[in-house]
PLY file of the C-alpha trace (Angstrom):
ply
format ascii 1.0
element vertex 86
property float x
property float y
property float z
element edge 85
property int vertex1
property int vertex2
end_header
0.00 0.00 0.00
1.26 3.22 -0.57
1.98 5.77 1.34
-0.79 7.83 2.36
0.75 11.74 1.74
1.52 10.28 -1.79
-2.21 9.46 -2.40
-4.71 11.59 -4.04
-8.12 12.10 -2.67
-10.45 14.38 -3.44
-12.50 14.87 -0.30
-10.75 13.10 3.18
-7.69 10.93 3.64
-7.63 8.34 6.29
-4.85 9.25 8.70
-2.62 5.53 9.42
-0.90 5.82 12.74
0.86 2.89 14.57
-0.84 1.46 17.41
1.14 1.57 20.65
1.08 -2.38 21.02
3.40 -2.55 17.83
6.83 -4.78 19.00
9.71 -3.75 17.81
11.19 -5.72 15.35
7.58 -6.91 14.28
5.23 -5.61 12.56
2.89 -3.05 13.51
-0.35 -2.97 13.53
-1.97 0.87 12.28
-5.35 1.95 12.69
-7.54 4.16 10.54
-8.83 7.16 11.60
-10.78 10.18 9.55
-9.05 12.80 8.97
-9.21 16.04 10.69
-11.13 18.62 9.56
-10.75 22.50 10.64
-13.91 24.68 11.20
-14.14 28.48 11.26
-14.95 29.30 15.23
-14.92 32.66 17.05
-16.20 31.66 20.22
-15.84 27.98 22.22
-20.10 28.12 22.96
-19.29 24.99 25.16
-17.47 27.83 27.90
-20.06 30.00 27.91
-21.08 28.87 31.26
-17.28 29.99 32.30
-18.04 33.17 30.75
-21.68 33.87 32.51
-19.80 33.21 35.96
-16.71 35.50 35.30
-19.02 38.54 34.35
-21.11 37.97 37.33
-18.22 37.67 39.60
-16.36 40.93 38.15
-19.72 42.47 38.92
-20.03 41.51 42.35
-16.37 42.43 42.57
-16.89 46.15 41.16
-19.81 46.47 43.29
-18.24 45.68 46.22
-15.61 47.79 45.96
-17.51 50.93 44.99
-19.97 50.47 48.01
-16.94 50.30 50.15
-15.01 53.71 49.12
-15.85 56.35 50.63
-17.99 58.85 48.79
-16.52 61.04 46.66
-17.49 64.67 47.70
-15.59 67.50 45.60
-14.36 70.61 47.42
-16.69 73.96 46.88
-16.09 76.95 49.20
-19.17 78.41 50.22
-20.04 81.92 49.19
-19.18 82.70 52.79
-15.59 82.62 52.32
-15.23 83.42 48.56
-13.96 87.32 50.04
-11.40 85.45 52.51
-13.13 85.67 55.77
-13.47 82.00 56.56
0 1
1 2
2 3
3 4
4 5
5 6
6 7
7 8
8 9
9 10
10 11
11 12
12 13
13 14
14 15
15 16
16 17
17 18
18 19
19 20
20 21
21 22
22 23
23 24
24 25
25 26
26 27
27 28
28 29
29 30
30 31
31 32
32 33
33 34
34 35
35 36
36 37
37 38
38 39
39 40
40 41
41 42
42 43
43 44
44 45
45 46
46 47
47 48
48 49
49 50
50 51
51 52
52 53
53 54
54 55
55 56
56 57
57 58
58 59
59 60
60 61
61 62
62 63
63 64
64 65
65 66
66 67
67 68
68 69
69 70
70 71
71 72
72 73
73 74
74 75
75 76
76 77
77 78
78 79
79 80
80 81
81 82
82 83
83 84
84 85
């Protein structure tokens, strides 16, 4: 049989790959397997779940820590003491 990168198939070659029972010095045994085929993805959908929890816990986390600052209060001088008499 020849060697499979010297075939020619139109659609899928089978990929031969030893088995790891072969002896050495004997001969080998291969098995058959389809070939691999790539597919355009973006996303992994099967870690959205991941995803949902990360966002929820980065919320919780933001939250948190704005709750816990003190407020923010910005610095006006009253009319009182805009001529220097505070």
């Amino acid at each position: 049989m020849p060697a499979v990168s010297s075939m020619k198939c139109a659609t899928a070659c089978p990929i031969t790959t030893p088995s790891a029972q072969s002896v050495p010095g004997g001969s080998a045994e291969s098995v058959t397997r389809e070939a691999a085929s790539a597919r355009p993805q973006l996303y992994n959908t099967g870690k959205t779940p991941i995803l949902v929890v990360l966002l929820l816990y980065s919320a919780l986390v933001i939250y948190f820590v704005r709750k816990g600052a003190p407020p923010r209060r910005g610095y006006l001088r009253s009319p009182d003491c805009w001529d220097g008499r505070c």
